[in-house]
N, C-alpha and C positions, 0 to 999 in steps of 0.2 A: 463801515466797511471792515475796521478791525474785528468788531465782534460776531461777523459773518464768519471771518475769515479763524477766529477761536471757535467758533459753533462745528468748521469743517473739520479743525485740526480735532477735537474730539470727539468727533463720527468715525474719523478713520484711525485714530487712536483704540477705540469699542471694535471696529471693525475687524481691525488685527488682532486683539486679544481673543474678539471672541472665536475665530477663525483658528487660530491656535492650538485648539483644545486641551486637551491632557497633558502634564510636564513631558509624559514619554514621546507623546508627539505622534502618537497613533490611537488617539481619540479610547481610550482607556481598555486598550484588549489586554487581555491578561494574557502568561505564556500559557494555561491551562487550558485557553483557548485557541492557543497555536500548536497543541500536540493532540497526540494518540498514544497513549501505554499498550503493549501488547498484551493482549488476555483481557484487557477492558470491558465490561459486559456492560455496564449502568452505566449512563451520562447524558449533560443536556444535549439535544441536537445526535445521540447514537446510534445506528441501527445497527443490533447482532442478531445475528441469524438463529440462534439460542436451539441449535440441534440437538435433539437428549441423547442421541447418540451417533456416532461415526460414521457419515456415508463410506465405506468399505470397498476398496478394489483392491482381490486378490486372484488373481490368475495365474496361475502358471502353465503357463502354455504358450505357442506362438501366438500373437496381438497385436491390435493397436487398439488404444483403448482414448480416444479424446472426450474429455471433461469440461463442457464450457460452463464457464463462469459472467452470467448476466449480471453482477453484484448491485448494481440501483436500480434494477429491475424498468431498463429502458427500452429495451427489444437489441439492443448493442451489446456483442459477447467482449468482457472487457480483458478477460484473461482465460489461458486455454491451458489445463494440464492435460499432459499427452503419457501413457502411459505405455511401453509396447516391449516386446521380445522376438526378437527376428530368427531368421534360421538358422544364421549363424551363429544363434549363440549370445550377441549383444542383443543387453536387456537397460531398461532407463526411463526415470521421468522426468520429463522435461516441462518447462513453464514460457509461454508465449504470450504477449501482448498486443492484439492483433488491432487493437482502436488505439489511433492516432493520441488520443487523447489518455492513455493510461500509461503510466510508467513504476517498476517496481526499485527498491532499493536495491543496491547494488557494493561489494565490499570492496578495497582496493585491486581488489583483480578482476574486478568486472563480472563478477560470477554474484548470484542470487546471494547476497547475505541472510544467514539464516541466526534472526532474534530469537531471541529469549521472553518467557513470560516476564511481564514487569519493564523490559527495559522500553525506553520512549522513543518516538521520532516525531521530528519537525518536519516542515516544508525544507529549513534553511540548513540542517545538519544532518540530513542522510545525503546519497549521491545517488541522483534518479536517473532510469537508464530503460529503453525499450528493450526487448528483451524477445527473440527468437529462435526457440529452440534452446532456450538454456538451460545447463545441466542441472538437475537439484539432485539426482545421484545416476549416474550413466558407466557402464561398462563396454566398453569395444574393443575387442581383440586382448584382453586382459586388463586393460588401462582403465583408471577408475577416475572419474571427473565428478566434480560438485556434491561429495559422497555427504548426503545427508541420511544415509542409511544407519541405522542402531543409535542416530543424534535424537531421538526421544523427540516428544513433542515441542515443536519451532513454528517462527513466525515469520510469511512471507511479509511485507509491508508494501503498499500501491500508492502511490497519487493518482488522481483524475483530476483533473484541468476539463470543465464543461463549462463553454460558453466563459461569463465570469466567476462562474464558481470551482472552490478548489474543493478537494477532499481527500481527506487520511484513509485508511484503512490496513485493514490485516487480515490474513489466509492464515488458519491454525492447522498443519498437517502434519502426520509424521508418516516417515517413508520406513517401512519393514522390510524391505529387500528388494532396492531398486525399481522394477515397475509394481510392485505392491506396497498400498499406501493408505491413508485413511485421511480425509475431510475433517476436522473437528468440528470447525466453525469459520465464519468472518464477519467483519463488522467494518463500520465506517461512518466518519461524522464530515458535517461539512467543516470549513476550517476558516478566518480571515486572513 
């Protein structure tokens, strides 16, 4: 009986260990494997849209100019720039999130943060936020909001949550003069 009962204690002894895995305790992901750098073009698991040049909206004129963004090419529009100039004078592009499952980074004031080539994001160190109608540069009655206007080329940053998979990404655009703006690129990996 005793040497049943040593036979059990080192089954569940193996058991535990091997159940364990890795000291980090996350079966050995690397942090390279939990981010996205912006401007990334090459990587395992990456898909960039690798545009040789700028899809381009410049108008001036009154508009509405909507830009949907299919980014996994699902038949699901995941993000919507909105581009327009009204009568009165307010002009603005704005970034919307119109699927449940997409969310953009977001700065302490709840406005689009706008990255930088090179800098990173995680799942766990940006602040993810739905996002409608928000400013990335807007004028109305003189007041200027989310002015990414003359900031050179910046980085929107997305999560998607599909199903159980997660995923990084990034919007490369720069904004010329509030509703004129240019596309660079975007990319996205899946992430654990």
């Amino acid at each position: 009986m005793r040497r049943y009962q040593w036979i059990l204690g080192l089954v569940l002894l193996t058991v535990a260990v091997l159940s364990c895995g890795s000291d980090d305790g996350d079966g050995g992901i690397t942090d390279e494997q939990r981010q996205l750098i912006m401007g990334q073009e090459t990587g395992i698991g990456l898909f960039y849209s690798n545009l040789s040049t700028p899809l381009v909206l410049a108008r001036d004129e009154v508009h509405s100019n909507v830009r949907e963004l299919d980014i996994n090419n699902d038949g699901v529009v995941d993000i919507e720039l909105r581009a327009y100039q009204e009568f009165s004078g307010n002009r603005g592009l704005t970034v919307t999130t119109p699927s449940d499952s997409t969310r953009i980074s977001l700065d302490g004031q709840m406005a689009v943060k706008a990255l930088e080539d090179g800098d990173i994001i995680t799942v766990s160190t940006e602040t993810w936020g739905s996002a409608d109608a928000l400013a990335l540069a807007v004028t109305e009655a003189g007041a200027v909001s989310g002015n990414w206007v003359g900031a050179g080329t910046r980085f929107i940053a997305f999560r998607m949550d599909i199903g159980i998979s997660r995923f990084l990404g990034y919007i490369e655009i720069s904004v010329e003069d509030f509703d004129n703006y240019s596309l660079h690129n975007f990319a996205f990996r899946a992430v654990p």
